[in-house]
N, C-alpha and C positions, 0 to 999 in steps of 0.2 A: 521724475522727468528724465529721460534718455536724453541722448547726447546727438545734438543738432545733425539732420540727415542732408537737409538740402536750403537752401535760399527759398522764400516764400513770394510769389508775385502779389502784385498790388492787389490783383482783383480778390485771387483764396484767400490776402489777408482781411478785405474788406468782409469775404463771405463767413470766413471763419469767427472774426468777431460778431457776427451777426449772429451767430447763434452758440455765442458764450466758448471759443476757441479749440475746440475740439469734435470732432466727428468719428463716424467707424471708417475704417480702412474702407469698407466698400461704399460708403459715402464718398470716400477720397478717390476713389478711382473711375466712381460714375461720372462725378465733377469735372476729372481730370480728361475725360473722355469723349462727353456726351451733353455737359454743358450747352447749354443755347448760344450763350456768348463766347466761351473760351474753350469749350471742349474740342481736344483735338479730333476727333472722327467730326464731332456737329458741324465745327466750320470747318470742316476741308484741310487742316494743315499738315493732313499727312498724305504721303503720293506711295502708289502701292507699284511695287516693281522695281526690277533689276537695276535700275539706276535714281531709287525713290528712296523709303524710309524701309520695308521692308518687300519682299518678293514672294508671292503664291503662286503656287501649280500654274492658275491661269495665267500668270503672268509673264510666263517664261514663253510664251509663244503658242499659235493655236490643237498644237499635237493633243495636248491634257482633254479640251476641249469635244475633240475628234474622236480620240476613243471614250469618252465619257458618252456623246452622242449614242452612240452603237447598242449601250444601257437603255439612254432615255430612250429611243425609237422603239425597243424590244418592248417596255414595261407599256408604253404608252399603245404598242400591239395588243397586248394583255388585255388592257382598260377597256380599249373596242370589241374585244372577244367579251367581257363583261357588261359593257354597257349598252355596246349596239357603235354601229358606225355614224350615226346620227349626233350624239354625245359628242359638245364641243368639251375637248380637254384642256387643263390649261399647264401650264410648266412653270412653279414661282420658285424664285429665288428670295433667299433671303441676306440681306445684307451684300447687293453684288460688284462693293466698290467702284471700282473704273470702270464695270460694266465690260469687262473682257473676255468674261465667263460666258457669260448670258450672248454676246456678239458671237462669239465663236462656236457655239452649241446651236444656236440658229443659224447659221452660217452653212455650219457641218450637215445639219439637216435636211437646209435648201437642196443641198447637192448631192448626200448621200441616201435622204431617204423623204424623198418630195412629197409622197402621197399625205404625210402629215401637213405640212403648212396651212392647207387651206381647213383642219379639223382642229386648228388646237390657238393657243393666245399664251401670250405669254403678260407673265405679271410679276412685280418686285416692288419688294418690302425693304424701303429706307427709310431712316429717318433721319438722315442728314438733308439737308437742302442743298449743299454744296454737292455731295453725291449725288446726291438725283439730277441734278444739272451737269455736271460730266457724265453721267450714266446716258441723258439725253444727247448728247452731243455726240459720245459713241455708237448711240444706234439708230442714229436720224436716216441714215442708208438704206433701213433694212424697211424696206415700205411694206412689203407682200404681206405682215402677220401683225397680228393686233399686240400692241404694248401698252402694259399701261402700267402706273403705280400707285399701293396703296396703303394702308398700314392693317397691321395685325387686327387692329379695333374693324376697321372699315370691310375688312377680309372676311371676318367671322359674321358680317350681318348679310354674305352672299358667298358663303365655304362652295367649294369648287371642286370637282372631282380630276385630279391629275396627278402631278409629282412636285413634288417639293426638296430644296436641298438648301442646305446650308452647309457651304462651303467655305472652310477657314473664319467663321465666322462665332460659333460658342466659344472660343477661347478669349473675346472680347468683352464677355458678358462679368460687369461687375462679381466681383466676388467679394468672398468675406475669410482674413488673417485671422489664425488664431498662433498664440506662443506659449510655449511650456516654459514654465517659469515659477521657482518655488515650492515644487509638488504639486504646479496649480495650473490647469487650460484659461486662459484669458484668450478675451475676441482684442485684435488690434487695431487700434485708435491710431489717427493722427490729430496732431494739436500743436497750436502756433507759440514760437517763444522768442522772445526780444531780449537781443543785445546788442549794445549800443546805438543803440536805436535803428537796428535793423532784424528783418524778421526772418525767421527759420523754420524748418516743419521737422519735427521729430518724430516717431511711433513711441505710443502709450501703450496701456495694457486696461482695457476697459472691462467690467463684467459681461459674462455672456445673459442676451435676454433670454425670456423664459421659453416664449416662442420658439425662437432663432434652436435651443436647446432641446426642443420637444422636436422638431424638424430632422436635428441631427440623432439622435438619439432615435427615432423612426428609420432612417435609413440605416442604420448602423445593425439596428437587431433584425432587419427585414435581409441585408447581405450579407450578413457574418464579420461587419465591419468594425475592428477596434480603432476607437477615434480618440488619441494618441495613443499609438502602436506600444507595445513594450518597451521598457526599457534608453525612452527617448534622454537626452542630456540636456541640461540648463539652455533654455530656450532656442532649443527647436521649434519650428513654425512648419506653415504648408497653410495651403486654400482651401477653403468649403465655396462650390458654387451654388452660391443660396436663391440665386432666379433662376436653375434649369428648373425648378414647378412650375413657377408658372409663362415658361416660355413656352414649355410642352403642351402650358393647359391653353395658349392662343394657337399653336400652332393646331391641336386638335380640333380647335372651334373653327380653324380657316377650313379644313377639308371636310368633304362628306365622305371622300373614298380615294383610296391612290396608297404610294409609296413615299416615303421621305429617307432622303439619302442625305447620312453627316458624314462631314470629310475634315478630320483634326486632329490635333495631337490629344493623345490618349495615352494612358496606362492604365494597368490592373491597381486594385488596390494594394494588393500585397506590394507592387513597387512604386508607386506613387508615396503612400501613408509607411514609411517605415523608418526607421530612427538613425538608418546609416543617408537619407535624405534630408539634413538638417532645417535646410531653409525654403522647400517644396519648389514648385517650376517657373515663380513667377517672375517675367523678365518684361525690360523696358526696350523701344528699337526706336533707331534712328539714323536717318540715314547709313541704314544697313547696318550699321554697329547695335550689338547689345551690351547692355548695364544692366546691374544686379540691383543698382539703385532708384526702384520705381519711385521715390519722391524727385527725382531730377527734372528739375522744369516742368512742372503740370501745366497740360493741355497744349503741350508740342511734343509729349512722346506719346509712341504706340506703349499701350501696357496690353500683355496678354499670359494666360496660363495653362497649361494641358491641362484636359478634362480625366476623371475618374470613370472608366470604361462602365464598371457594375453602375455606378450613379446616374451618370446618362439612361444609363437601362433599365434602373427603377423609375427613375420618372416619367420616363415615355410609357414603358408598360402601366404606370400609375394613371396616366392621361389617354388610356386608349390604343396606344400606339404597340401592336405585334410584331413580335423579332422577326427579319427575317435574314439577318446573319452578319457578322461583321468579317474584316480583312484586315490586313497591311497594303498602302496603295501599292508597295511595288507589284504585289501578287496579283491585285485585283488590274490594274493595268497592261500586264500581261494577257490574265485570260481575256482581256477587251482586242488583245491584238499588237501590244507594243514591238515584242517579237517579231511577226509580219512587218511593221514599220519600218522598226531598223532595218530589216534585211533589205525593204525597198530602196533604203536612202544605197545599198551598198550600187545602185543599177542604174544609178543618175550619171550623167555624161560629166565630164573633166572641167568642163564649162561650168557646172554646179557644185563645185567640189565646198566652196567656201559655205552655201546653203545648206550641203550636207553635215560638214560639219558641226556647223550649229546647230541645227535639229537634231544630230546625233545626242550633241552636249545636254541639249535643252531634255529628251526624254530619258537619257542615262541620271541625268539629276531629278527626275520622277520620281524614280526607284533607290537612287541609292539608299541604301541604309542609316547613310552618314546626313543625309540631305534631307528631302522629301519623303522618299520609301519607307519612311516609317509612320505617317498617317497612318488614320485608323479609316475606314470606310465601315461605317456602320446603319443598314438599314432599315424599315419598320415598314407597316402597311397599318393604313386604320381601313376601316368602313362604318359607317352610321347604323347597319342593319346588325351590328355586333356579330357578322358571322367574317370569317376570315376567307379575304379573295383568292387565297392560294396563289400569289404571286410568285414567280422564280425568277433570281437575278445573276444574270449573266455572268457577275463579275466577280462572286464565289464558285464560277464553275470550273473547269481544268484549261488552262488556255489555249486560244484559239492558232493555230499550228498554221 
């Protein structure tokens, strides 16, 4: 047994002795998360935004939104040059927190490129109830387009031809710890320990299942992936995210035809899996601060981890889903027009100086490198007739001047 990581709340200890005091790490973190009763995303205990628990692209104001739009309107051009202008389109989001994404991309629509509204619906995929209750709350305004919400299950028994995104939102997605230790990969455990009659959660070192093994071992000789890299030291760790298959395999059955656009943190394998990265990406937030300590307080922090770029791309192309190119956002927001912006904000009267400012701040922290600008954009196209729409996107083109 390791050496106690954090204090255990009454409820994980209830849950953990329920089924003999130990679980896998991605058990611990669906719980921690997604819980009905205590998870922090399921009920609501976490607030996204600059003055919340953590801050997204959309949340810094409706700029990100604005030139995102410019994409959707082009791709969703595309779909009616393929389907006919008859073809009701739809736009789903997946996972759209406060629903600020989703408001501002309609918003930007209304205004910048009207002829769509009355051709297309929009739909999202939560499954919190507390989310979807501010999600309504933020788009009660927007009467003129049809909103609805549903879930992945509900999605796939009426797939829909349009765009799909998930933004900031696979880095969410339970995963599964492994640590070197011994000459030997173990999957990591959490499991509850008493002293003085009070309880703690420590990490274990469980065996890896056979399954779970056969999974990894497919992905590894299918990208040239060594899973633990050479030469790692006395327990090094890092994440396997072991539900991008079957995310890919709901997200394929919700569409019959369209683009999906993911917006996250990413790396390559080569710098993600490598042994000068001891303890891989996985961090806890809260109000605005991060810890390294994902067992601190479950089901009141955010837990999240950057995705493995090759991985996402094997299982998408596994599920159907054709590349059709990735980016760094700072680039891809560029060629959307960020450039044009800025130079706009420079032309605003004296009177607006304090607005300029901000919106200056808010899209230079798009891009910086240090910030935001290093998302990955990465996007796919399916279609049902297994022949490829030849879709082209914008936002891998050379920017717009």
């Amino acid at each position: 047994m390791d050496t106690p990581i954090s204090s255990c709340p009454d409820w994980l200890v209830k849950r953990l002795k329920a089924v003999g005091g130990s679980i896998s790490f991605y058990e611990y973190m669906d719980w921690a998360l997604n819980d009905s009763e205590h998870g922090a995303y399921s009920k609501g205990k976490l607030q996204i935004g600059i003055e919340g628990d953590f801050a997204t692209s959309a949340s810094l104001g409706n700029d990100f939104a604005s030139l995102l739009a410019v994409q959707v309107a082009d791709w969703f051009r595309q779909l009616r040059l393929c389907f006919g202008d008859s073809q009701l389109l739809s736009l789903v989001e997946i996972g759209p927190g406060e629903g600020d994404l989703v408001f501002d991309l309609i918003s930007a629509l209304q205004e910048d490129f009207s002829w769509l509204i009355p051709k297309m619906e929009v739909i999202l995929v939560e499954s919190s109830p507390c989310f979807r209750e501010r999600q309504k709350n933020r788009l009660e305004t927007l009467s003129n387009v049809s909103i609805s919400w549903m879930t992945f299950d509900q999605l796939a028994k009426k797939p829909i031809i349009g765009i799909m995104i998930a933004n900031e939102m696979l880095d969410a997605l339970p995963v599964d710890r492994f640590i070197w230790h011994d000459q030997k990969l173990w999957r990591e455990g959490v499991e509850l320990s008493c002293t003085n009659d009070k309880y703690f959660l420590n990490l274990s070192k469980l065996t890896i299942p056979v399954e779970l093994q056969k999974s990894i071992n497919e992905v590894c000789s299918s990208i040239g992936l060594q899973f633990p890299p050479d030469n790692v030291h006395q327990n090094w760790s890092s994440e396997w995210h072991s539900k991008l298959k079957e995310w890919f395999a709901k997200a394929s059955a919700s569409m019959i035809a369209g683009p999906m656009l993911i917006i996250d943190y990413m790396l390559p394998f080569n710098s993600y899996y490598k042994a000068s990265r001891p303890s891989g990406t996985i961090i806890a937030y809260k109000g605005n601060i991060a810890s390294d300590n994902v067992l601190l307080d479950p089901g009141n922090w955010d837990i999240t981890s950057h995705l493995c770029k090759e991985i996402v791309a094997f299982w998408a192309e596994q599920n159907g889903w054709l590349p059709l190119g990735s980016i760094k956002q700072g680039q891809a927001l560029l060629a959307l027009g960020l450039s044009e912006r800025l130079h706009t904000l420079q032309l605003l009267p004296s009177s607006e100086i304090a607005k300029a400012l901000n919106s200056r701040e808010a899209l230079l922290r798009l891009v910086d490198p240090l910030a935001l600008g290093e998302f990955q954009w990465m996007a796919f196209e399916t279609n049902s007739s297994k022949s490829r729409l030849g879709l082209s996107s914008l936002f891998l083109e050379e920017p717009i001047k």
